[in-house]
C-alpha positions in Angstrom: -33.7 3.7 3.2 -36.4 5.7 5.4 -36.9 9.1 5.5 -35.4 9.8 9.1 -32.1 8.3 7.9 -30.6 11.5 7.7 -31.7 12.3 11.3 -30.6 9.0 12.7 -27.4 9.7 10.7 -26.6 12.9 12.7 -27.5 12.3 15.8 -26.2 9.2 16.0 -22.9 10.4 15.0 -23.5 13.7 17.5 -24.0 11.4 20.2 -20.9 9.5 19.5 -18.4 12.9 19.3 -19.9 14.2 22.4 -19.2 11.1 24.6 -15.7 10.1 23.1 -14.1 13.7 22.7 -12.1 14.2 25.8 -9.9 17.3 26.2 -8.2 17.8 22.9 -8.3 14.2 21.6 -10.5 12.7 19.1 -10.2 8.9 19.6 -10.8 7.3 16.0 -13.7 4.6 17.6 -16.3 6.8 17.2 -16.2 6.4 13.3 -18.6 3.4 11.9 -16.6 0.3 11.0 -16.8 0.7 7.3 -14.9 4.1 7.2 -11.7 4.6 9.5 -9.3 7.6 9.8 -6.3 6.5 8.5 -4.7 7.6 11.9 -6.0 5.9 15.1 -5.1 8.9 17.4 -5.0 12.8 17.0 -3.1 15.0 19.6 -5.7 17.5 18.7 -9.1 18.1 17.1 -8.2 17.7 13.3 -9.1 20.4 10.8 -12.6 18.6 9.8 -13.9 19.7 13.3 -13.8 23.6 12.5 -15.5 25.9 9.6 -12.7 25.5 7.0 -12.8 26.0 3.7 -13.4 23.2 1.1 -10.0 23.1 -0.6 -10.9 23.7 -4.1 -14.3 21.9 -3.8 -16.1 24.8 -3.5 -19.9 23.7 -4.3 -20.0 21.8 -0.6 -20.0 25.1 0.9 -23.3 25.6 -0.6 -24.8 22.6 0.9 -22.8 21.6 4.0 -22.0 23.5 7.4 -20.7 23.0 11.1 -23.1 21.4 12.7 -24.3 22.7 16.3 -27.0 21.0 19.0 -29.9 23.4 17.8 -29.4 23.0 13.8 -32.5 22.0 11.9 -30.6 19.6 8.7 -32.8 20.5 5.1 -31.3 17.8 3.3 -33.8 17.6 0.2 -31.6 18.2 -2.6 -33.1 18.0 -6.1 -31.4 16.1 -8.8 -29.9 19.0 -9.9 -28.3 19.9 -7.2 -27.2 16.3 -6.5 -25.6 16.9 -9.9 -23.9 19.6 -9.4 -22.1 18.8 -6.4 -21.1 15.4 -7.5 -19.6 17.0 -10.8 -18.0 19.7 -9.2 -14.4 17.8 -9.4 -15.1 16.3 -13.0 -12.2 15.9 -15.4 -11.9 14.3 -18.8 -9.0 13.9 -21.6 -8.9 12.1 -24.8 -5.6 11.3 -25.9 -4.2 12.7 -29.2 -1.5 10.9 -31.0 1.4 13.8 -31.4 4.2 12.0 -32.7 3.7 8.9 -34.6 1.0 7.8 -36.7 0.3 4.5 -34.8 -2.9 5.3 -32.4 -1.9 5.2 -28.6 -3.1 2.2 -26.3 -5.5 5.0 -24.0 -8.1 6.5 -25.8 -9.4 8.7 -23.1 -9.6 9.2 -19.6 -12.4 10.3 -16.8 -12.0 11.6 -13.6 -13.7 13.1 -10.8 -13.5 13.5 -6.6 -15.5 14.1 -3.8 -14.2 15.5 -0.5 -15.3 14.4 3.2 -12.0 16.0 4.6 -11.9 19.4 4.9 -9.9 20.2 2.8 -9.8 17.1 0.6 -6.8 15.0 1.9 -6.7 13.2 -1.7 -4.6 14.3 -5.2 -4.3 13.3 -8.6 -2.2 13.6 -11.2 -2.0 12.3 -14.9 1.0 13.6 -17.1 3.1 12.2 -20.3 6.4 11.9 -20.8 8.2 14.3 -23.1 11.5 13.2 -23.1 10.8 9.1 -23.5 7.4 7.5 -24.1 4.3 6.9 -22.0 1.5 7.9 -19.8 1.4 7.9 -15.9 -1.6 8.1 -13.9 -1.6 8.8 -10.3 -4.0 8.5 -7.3 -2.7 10.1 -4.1 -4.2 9.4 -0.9 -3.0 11.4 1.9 -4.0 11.6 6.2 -3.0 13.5 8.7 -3.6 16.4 6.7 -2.5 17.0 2.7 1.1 18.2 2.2 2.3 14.9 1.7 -0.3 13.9 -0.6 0.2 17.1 -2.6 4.2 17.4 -2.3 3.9 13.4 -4.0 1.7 14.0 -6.4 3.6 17.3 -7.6 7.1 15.1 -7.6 6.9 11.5 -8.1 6.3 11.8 -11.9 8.9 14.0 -12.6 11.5 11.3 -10.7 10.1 8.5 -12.6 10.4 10.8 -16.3 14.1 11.5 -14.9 14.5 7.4 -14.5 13.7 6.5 -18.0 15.7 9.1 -19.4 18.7 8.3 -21.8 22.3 8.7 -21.0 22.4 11.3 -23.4 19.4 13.2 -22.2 20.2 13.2 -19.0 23.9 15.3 -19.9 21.6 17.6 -21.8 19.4 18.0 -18.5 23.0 18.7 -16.9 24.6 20.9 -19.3 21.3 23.2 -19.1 21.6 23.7 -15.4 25.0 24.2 -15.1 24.9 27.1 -18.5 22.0 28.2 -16.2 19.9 27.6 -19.7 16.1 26.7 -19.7 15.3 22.7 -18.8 14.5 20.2 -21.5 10.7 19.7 -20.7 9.9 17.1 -18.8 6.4 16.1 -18.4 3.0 17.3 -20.0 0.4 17.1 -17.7 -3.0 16.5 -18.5 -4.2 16.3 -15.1 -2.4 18.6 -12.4 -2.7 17.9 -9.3 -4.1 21.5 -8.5 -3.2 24.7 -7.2 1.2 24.5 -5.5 1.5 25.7 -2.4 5.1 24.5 -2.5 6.2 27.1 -5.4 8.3 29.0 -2.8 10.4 25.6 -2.4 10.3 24.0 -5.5 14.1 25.0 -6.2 14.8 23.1 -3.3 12.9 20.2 -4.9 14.8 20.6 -8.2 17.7 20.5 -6.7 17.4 17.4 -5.1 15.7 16.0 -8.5 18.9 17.1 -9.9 21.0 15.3 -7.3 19.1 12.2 -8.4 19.7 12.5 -11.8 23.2 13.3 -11.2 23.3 9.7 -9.3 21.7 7.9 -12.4 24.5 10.0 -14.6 27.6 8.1 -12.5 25.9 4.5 -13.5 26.6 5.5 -17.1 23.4 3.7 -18.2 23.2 4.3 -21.7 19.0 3.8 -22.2 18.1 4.3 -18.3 16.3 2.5 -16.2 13.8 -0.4 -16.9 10.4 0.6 -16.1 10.2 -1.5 -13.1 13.2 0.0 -11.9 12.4 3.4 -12.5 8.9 2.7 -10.9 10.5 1.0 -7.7 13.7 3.4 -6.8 11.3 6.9 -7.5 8.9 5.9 -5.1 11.6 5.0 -2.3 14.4 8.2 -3.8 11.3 10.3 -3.3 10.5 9.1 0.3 13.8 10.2 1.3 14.6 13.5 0.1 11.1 14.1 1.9 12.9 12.7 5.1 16.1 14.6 4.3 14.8 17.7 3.3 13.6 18.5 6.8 16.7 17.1 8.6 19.2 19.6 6.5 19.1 23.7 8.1 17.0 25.5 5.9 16.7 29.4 6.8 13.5 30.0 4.9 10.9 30.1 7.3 8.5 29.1 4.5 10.2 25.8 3.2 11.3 24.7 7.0 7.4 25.1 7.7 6.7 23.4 4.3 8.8 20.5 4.8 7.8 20.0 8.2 4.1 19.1 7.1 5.3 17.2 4.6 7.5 14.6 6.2 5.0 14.5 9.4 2.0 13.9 7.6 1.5 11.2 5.2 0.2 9.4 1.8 -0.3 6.2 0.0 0.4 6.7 -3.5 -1.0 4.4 -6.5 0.2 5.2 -9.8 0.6 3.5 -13.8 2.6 3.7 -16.7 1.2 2.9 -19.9 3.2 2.8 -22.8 1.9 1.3 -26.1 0.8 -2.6 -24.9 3.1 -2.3 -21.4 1.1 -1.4 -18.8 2.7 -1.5 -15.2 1.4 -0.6 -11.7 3.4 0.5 -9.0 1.1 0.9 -5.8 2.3 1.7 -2.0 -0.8 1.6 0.5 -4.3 0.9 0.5 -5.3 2.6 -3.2 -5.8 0.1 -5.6 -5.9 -0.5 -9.5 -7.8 -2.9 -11.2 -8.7 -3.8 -14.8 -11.9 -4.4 -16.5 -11.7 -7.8 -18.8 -14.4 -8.5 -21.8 -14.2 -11.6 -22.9 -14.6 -12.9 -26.1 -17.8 -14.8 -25.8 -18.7 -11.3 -23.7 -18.5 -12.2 -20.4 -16.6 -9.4 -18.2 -14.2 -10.3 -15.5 -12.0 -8.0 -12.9 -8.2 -8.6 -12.7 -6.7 -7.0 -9.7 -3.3 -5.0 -9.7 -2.6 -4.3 -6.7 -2.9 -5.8 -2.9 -3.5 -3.9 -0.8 -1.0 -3.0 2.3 -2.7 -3.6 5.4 -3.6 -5.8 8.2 -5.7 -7.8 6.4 -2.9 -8.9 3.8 -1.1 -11.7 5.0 2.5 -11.3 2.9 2.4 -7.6 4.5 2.3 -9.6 8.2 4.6 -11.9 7.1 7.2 -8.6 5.7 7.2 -6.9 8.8 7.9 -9.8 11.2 10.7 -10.2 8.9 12.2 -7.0 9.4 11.6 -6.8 12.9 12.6 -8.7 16.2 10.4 -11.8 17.2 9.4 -10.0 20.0 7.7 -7.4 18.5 5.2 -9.8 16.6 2.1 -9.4 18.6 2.7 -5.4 18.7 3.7 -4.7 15.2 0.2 -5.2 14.2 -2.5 -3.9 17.0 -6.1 -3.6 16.6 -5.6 -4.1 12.6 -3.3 -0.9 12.7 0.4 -0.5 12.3 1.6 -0.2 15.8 -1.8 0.3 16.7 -2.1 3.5 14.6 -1.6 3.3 11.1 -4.3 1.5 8.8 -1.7 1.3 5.9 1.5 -0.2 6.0 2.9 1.3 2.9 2.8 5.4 2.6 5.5 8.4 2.1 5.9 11.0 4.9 4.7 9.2 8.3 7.9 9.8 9.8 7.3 9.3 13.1 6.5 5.7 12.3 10.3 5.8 10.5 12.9 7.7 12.6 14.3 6.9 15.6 12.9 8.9 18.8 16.0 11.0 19.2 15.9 12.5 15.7 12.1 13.1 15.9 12.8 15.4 19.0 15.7 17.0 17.5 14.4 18.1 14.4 11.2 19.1 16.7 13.2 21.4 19.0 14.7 23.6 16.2 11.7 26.2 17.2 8.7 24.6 15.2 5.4 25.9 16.4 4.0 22.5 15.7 0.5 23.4 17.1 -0.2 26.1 14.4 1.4 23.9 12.2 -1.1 21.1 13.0 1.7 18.4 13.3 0.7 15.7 15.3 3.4 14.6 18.1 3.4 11.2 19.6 5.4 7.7 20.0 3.1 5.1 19.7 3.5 2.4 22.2 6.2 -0.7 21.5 8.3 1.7 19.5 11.3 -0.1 19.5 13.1 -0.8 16.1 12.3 1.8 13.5 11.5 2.0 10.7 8.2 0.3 10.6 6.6 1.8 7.4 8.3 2.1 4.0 7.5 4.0 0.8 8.7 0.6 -1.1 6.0 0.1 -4.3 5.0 -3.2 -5.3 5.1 -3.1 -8.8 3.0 -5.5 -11.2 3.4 -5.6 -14.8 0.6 -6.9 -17.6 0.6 -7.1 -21.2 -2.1 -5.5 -22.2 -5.1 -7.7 -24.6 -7.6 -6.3 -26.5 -10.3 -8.1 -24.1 -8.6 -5.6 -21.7 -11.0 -2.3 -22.1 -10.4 -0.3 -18.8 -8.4 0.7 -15.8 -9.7 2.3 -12.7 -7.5 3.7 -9.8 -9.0 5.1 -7.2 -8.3 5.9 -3.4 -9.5 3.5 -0.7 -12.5 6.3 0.3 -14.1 3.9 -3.0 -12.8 0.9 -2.0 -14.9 1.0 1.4 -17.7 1.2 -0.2 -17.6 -0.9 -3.6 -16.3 -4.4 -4.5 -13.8 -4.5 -7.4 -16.6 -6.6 -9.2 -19.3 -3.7 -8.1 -17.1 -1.6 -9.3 -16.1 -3.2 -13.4 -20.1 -3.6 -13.1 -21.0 0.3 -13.1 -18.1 1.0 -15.4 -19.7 -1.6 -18.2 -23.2 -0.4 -17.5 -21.9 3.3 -18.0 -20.0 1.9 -21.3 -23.3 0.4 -22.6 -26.0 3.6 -21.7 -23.0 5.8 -24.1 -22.8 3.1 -26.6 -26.7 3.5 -27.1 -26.7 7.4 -27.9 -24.1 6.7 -30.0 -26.3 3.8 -31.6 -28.3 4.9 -35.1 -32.0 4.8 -34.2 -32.2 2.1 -36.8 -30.1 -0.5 -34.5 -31.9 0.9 -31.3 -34.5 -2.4 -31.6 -32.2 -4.8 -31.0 -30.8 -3.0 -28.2 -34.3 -2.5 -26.5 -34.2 -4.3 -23.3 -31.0 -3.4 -21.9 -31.9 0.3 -22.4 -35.0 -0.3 -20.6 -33.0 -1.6 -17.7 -30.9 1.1 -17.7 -33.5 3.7 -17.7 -35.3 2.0 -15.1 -32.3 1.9 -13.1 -31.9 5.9 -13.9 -35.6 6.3 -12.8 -35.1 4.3 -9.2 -31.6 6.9 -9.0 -34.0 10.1 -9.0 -31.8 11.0 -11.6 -32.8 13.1 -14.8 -29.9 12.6 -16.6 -27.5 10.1 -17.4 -23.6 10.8 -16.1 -20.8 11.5 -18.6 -18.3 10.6 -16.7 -17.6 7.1 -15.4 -15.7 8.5 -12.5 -18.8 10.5 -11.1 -21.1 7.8 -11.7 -18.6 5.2 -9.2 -18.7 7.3 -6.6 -22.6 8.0 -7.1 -23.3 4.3 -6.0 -20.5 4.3 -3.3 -22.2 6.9 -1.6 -25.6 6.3 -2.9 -26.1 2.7 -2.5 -27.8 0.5 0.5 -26.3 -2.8 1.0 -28.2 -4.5 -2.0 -26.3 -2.3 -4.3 -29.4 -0.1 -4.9 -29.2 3.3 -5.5 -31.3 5.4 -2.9 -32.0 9.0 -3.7 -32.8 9.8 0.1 -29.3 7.9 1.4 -27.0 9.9 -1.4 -29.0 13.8 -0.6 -28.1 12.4 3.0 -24.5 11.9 2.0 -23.8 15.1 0.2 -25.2 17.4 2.9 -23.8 15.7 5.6 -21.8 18.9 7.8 -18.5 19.1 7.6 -17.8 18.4 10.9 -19.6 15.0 10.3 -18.4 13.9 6.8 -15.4 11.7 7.3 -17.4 9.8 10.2 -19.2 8.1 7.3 -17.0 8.4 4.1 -13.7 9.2 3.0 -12.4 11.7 0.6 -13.1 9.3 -3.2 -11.0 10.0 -5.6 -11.3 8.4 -9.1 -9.6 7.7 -12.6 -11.0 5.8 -14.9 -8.4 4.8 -18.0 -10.0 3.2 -21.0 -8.3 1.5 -23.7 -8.3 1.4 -27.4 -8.8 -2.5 -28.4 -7.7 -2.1 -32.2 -5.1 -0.2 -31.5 -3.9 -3.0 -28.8 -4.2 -5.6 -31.4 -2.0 -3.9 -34.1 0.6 -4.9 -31.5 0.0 -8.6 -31.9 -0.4 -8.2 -35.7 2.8 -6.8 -36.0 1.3 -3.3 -37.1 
């Protein structure tokens, strides 16, 4: 890439905010073909247009600012401040076997994020099950704004935990509430999804959790839910109380407020549960999951796990003429958006795309001050028949092999950028530069010309150092790389100082988890240890 790539960046995306903003309305066309908002129209400016703070990504504030006409950009960033920003969000767990002596399936996980949004729009979450078994791992996505993303990401694992549970544990659960005696814990997280804002409402929360439960008591299902099951009614149970909890009179100024922003604003949610050689994937949206493969005579491969819900995926086109009239088939679907709006078929929240018209406007004229609220209010055009979007998963379920080394779920701000096959590529080349400092100097020979390659490759980053995390080092090339997949230090310093009022013109928030496997463990399965 040149050296005035950063000034053609920023003017060219100047140029395009000054002749599309009209009034209060940003129209989503100005934003370059390979990153899209995930809503097409905004009744007003969104937050990324004013000095905001970060949201918990606090080192962009020492690189990025509002831009104005007369700003001079400095966007020389050393390595080591490249470094630093991109492993501000960093995150990394090895898993410890706590209650049996048979070694878990996940050895360890990485994870990291980088915001465009300001704040980050995305959430993540990776938790274990107390009460049954397993691990779940969860990539949030969220638009028009983050409540929703951060009200699911805060939720949906404790309503999946609640699915599994036994008969027996879930009286126990009851009998505590109603002896007003502590809970049975739940979930262990390893991963939160980050500072609540919701902890003024979160006994309205558990209160619906303990409706749910309640529900799953009257089917008198003595070992709970199958996976699948639990996987498939959490994600759509969840989507509703978030509909309900906004319909029913709620005096608290706090929660109303709350609740509002969560059921207005929206998420796609990607999330899996691994436990012992089970692995399933429950994804609703545009995230996606995808596992790296190592065959036996070495070769790697990518195995998708998800599809992804959009325009582009015929059996989502096919679904919603389905549910709809047939003469709403050439306006369900406008412009590659959902009713002309929507990117994503699949989300929680979104309700104007899910209640009727009259509900919207009477929920909306209980006294809401909607502008300082930032809640966007429209009816897109050919609304006749809601709902159009639905929080329903699709859920996939593998077996896992010991050929099957990794997982990586990640938001669609990667996605845009990297191929799954791009993608299992930089994982295995970050597998192999760790497997040769952990490599006795005396094997080293052997090894010689792939770590010349990689060092070469390190050199041509401007790097200094290697990444520790695989996480980081994804979203390194998806910002960093031109469209031969290679890595240019002027393009990524470009990137990261990009202002914040500029950002999400060229990227999305990324968020990243990176799950990897433990082969011998895996393969006791088969052997019957």
């Amino acid at each position: 890439m040149s050296s005035t790539v950063s000034y053609w960046i920023l003017n060219s995306t100047r140029n395009s905010i000054a002749t599309l903003q009209r009034g209060r309305r940003l129209y989503s066309r100005c934003i370059s073909n390979r990153n899209k908002f995930k809503w097409r129209l905004f009744s007003r400016v969104p937050p990324t247009l004013n000095s905001s703070p970060c949201g918990g990504f606090t080192l962009c504030k020492v690189y990025r600012h509002t831009s104005t006409e007369e700003d001079d950009f400095h966007l020389q960033l050393s390595p080591e401040q490249i470094n630093e920003v991109l492993r501000a969000g960093e995150s990394a767990h090895k898993i410890l076997d706590l209650e049996s002596r048979v070694p878990n399936s996940v050895l360890q996980f990485e994870s990291n994020q980088l915001a465009a949004n300001s704040p980050v729009e995305d959430r993540r979450g990776v938790a274990s099950c107390l009460q049954t078994s397993g691990l779940m791992f969860g990539i949030f996505d969220g638009h028009g704004g983050h409540a929703c993303a951060q009200a699911v990401s805060e939720r949906l694992f404790y309503y999946v935990a609640v699915s599994l549970m036994s008969h027996q544990t879930l009286e126990h659960m009851e009998g505590a509430v109603e002896s007003m005696k502590p809970l049975l814990p739940i979930l262990h997280w390893l991963k939160h999804p980050g500072d609540s804002i919701y902890k003024d409402v979160t006994s309205v929360h558990l209160d619906h959790l303990r409706v749910y439960w309640q529900e799953l008591l009257d089917l008198h299902m003595e070992m709970g839910l199958s996976i699948e099951e639990a996987l498939m009614y959490s994600f759509q149970r969840l989507d509703s109380d978030i509909s309900l909890e906004i319909q029913a009179p709620l005096e608290d100024e706090v929660t109303r407020n709350l609740s509002l922003q969560v059921a207005f604003s929206g998420a796609t949610a990607c999330m899996a549960h691994v436990d012992g050689i089970h692995l399933h994937v429950a994804n609703a949206g545009d995230c996606r999951a995808i596992l790296g493969v190592q065959e036996d005579n070495g070769m790697w491969s990518c195995l998708p796990l998800t599809r992804d819900h959009n325009a582009w995926n015929q059996a989502e086109l096919s679904r919603l003429k389905r549910e709809h009239p047939e003469s709403e088939d050439r306006t369900i679907i406008m412009e590659d958006r959902l009713l002309g709006v929507l990117m994503p078929c699949r989300a929680f929240g979104d309700v104007q795309l899910k209640w009727s018209k009259e509900l919207q406007r009477s929920v909306l004229e209980r006294g809401f001050n909607t502008e300082a609220l930032n809640i966007y209010q429209f009816t897109p055009s050919h609304y006749y028949t809601p709902p159009y979007l639905t929080a329903e998963p699709e859920v996939t379920y593998h077996r896992l092999r010991p050929q099957d080394k990794f997982l990586v779920l990640a938001s669609d701000g990667l996605w845009d950028m990297l191929s799954n096959e791009d993608v299992v590529r930089l994982v295995v080349g970050h597998l192999a530069e760790a497997d040769w400092h952990k490599t006795d100097l005396a094997q080293r020979p052997a090894n010689l010309r792939l770590m010349q390659s990689l060092l070469l490759q390190r050199k041509a980053s401007g790097l200094h150092e290697a990444d520790q995390n695989a996480a980081t080092r994804l979203i390194r090339h998806a910002i960093g790389s031109n469209e031969y997949g290679e890595m240019e230090p002027e393009r990524l310093a470009a990137m990261l100082t990009l202002p914040e009022d500029l950002a999400r013109m060229y990227r999305d928030d990324i968020t990243v988890t990176v799950v990897y496997f433990n082969s011998e463990s895996i393969g006791a399965y088969y052997k019957g240890g």
